[in-house]
N, C-alpha and C positions, 0 to 999 in steps of 0.2 A: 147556256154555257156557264159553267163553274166557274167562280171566279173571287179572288179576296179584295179586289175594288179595283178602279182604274188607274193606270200608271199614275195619271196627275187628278189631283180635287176637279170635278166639273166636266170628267171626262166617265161618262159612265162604262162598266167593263162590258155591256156588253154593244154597244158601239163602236164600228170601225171608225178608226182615226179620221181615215180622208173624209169621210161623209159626218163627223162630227163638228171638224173643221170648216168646210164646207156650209153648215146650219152653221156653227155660231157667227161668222162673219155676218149671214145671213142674220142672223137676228141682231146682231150690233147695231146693221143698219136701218133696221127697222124694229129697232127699240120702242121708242117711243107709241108704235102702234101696235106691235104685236102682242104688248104687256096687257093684262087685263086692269079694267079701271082703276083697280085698286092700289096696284105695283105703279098704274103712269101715273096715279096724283103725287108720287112721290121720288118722279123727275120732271119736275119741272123744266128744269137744265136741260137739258142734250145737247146733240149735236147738231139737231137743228138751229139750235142758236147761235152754234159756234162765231156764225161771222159778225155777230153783235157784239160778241165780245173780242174781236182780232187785234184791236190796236194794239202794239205792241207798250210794254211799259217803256218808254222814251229817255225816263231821267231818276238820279235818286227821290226823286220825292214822290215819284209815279209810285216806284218799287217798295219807298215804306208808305205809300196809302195801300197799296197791295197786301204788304204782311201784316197794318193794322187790321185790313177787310177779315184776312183770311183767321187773323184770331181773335175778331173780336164777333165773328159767327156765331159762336159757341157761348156768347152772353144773349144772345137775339133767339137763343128758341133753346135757355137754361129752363125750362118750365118742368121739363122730366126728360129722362132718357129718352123717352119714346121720340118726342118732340127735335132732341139735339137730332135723331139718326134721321131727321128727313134728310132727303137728296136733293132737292133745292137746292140748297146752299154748296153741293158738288159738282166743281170746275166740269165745265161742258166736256171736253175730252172724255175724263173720266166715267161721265154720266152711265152710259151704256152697258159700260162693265157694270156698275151699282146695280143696275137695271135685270143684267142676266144671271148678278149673283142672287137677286132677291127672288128671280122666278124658278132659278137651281132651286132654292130654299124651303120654296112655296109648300107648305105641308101638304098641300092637298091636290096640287099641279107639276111642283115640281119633282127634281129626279132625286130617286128614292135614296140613293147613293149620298149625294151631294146631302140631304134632307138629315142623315143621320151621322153625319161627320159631327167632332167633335174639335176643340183646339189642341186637347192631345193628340189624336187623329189624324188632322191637319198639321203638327209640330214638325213631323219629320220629311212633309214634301218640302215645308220654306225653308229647311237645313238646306234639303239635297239642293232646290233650286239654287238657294243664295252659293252653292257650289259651282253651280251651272254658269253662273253668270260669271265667277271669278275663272271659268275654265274658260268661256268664251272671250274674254278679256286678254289670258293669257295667251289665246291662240291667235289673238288680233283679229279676229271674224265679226265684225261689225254688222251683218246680216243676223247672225246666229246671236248676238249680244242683242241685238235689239229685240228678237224674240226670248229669249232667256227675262231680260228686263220685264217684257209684257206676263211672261210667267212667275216673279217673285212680285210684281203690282198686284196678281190677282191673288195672290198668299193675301197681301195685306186688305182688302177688299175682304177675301175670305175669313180672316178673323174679325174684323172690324163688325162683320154681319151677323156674325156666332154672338159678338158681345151685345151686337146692338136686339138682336133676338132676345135677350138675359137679363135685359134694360141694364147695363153696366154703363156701356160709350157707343158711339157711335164716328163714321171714319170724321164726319166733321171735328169729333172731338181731336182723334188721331192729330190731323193736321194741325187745329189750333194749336194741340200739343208743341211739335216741334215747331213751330215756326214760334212760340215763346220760347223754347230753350234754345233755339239758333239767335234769336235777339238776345237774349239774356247772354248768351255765352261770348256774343263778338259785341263787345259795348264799345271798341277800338273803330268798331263800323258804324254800328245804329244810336251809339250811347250821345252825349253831348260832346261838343268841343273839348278837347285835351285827351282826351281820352284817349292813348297811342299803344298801350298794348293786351290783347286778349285776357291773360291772366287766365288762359282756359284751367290751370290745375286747381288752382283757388278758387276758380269757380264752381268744378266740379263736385272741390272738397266740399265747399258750400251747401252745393245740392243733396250733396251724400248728408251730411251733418242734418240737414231741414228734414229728410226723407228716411232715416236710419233702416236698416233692416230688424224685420221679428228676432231673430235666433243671435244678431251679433250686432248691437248697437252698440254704434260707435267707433267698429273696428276701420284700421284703413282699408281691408281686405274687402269690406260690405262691398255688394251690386258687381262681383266679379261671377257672371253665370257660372253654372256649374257644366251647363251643355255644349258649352265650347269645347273647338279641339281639345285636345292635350297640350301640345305645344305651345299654342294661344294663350291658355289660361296659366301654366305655368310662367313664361312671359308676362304675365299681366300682372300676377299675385307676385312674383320676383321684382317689379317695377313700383308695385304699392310699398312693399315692403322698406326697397331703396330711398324711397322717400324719407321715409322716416327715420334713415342712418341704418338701417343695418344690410348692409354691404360690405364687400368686399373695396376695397380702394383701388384696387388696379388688378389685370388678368393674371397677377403670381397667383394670387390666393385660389383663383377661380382653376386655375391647370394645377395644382397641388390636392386641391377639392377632386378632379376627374381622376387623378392618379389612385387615391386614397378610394374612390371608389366602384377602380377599375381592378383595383385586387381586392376590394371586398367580394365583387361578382364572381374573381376565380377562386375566392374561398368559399365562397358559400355551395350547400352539397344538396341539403333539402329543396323542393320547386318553389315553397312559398318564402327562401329566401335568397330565391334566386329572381322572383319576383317583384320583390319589394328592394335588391339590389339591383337592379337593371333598372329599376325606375329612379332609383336614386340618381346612377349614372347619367340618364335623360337628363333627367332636371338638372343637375349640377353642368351637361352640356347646352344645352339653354340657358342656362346663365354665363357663358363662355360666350355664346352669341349673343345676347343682348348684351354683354363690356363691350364688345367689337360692331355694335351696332351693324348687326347682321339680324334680319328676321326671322326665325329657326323655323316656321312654317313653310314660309317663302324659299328656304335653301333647302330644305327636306322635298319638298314639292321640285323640284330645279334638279336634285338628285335623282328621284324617281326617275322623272321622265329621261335622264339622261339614262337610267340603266335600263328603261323599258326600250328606248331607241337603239343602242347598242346591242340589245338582246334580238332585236328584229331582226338586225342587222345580221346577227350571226343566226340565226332562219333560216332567211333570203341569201345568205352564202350558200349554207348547207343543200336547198333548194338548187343554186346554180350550179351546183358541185355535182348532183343526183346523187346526195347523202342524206338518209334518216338523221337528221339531229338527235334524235332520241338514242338512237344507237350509238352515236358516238364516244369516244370515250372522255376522260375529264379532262387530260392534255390538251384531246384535241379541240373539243369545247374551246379550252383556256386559246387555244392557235387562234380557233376564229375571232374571240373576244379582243385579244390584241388586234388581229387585222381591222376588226369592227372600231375602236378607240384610235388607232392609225389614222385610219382614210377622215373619222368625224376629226381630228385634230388638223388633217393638211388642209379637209375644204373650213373650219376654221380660221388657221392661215391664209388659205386662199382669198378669203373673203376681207381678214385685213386687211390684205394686198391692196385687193378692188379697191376698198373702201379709202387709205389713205392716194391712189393715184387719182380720186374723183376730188380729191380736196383739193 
């Protein structure tokens, strides 16, 4: 069967889902023996050992000998790349996944699929997933979260073994990683006495300053991806920028900004500056939402779904009507739309109701 790869990394296309699922569980459990010698000398860890490790961390001082352990791994096997990416030093839990991502890997055992992935390759499932997870959140599905979550861990697993393959890092590095820039960043927590507030933007600028980027050292704009939404990064590059004073001082300037380039867009006649004038208008409404401390990701997302609900709605009429929607005409479209924005505003209401007589 033809095919351009499997929906997710580690799912090969020509494997049915259930029976893929089905083995990998299967082999989770039996990591530790299924691996060929070569893949088990380098988990040590698993899950077999899990209940060796149970205790819970009890107290603060449990929790920073914990974040010392876990970052100071990464000076205990600094001898070479190769060395940091043993799996030893990978929390029991995790082990397993480590385990089935390095026999996916396996050039000469594993699947061929998995084998020729790339980080570019792999970039655009830990987009989609890290979507997944912010949709299973959204929809409060805590079954479906908790799989989504197991789906952008094995993104990170998945790169981590691309690099560790390349001798770059390995995930113990990963981890040491942030668990120094979560201590470094809350010194209000782990720092010494007195120490009462984060200073997370001074800190950051710090990092940024220590770290500059190739092409723009120095700027405040550095270490804003490029591969974030739109809205995201617009927001993001708008908030650096503010830092440094140039802003507007209150929301006149920022609705005098939309107006100026809400008639540029009806002036403009050619595509490419009708282009480049609708984006203006974006941006200039993103910066309307962040004066109002409003998410413009989060309200754009909020809108959608409202207008994807409503539209169902007016379907599901048409449907109980035994009318073609398609055929309909735009009035009558517009009649259902009303009745669809009606009935979502009374159970709305309704639901205040409930909600303030339960108080």
């Amino acid at each position: 069967m033809a095919s351009d790869g499997p929906l997710k990394p580690g799912i090969p296309p020509h494997t049915a889902h259930t029976a893929h699922t089905a083995h990998t569980a299967h082999t989770a459990r039996s990591a530790q023996t299924a691996l060929t010698a070569q893949t088990a000398d380098g988990i040590d860890v698993a899950t077999g050992e899990r209940d060796a490790h149970a205790p819970a961390l009890a107290d603060d001082t449990a929790l920073t000998d914990g974040i010392d352990l876990a970052c100071n791994e990464r000076d205990a096997h600094s001898a070479s790349p190769a060395e940091t990416a043993r799996t030893d030093s990978t929390p029991a839990d995790i082990a397993p996944l480590v385990a089935i991502m390095a026999r996916l890997r396996d050039p000469d055992t594993g699947c061929p699929w998995d084998v020729k992935q790339t980080f570019a390759t792999i970039a655009p499932y830990t987009i989609e997933e890290a979507y997944e997870v912010a949709d299973a959140i959204a929809r409060n599905d805590m079954a479906e979260l908790r799989d989504e979550l197991g789906d952008l861990l094995l993104q990170v697993v998945y790169h981590a073994r691309i690099a560790e393959e390349s001798g770059h890092f390995a995930l113990a590095d990963v981890i040491a990683a942030i668990c120094d820039k979560m201590v470094r960043r809350h010194p209000h927590v782990f720092g010494p006495d007195g120490a009462t507030s984060p200073g997370w933007e001074e800190i950051k600028a710090a990092e940024r300053a220590e770290k500059p980027s190739k092409t723009d050292e120095g700027s405040a704009l550095s270490g804003v991806a490029t591969a974030l939404p739109a809205l995201v990064r617009a927001e993001k590059l708008q908030k650096r920028a503010a830092r440094t004073g140039f802003d507007w001082p209150d929301t006149d300037g920022v609705y005098a900004k939309i107006d100026e380039e809400l008639a540029e867009v009806r002036a403009a006649n050619a595509q490419d500056e009708q282009v480049e004038e609708i984006g203006d208008l974006l941006f200039a409404v993103v910066n309307l939402a962040r004066h109002m401390k409003v998410d413009a990701e989060s309200a754009l997302r909020a809108a959608t779904a409202k207008f994807e609900r409503r539209f169902r709605s007016m379907e599901m009429r048409s449907v109980d009507q035994g009318i073609d929607f398609v055929s309909l005409s735009l009035d009558e479209k517009e009649t259902l739309w009303q009745a669809a924005k009606a009935a979502e505003e009374d159970n709305k209401a309704s639901d205040t109701d409930a909600s303030s007589v339960t108080k």
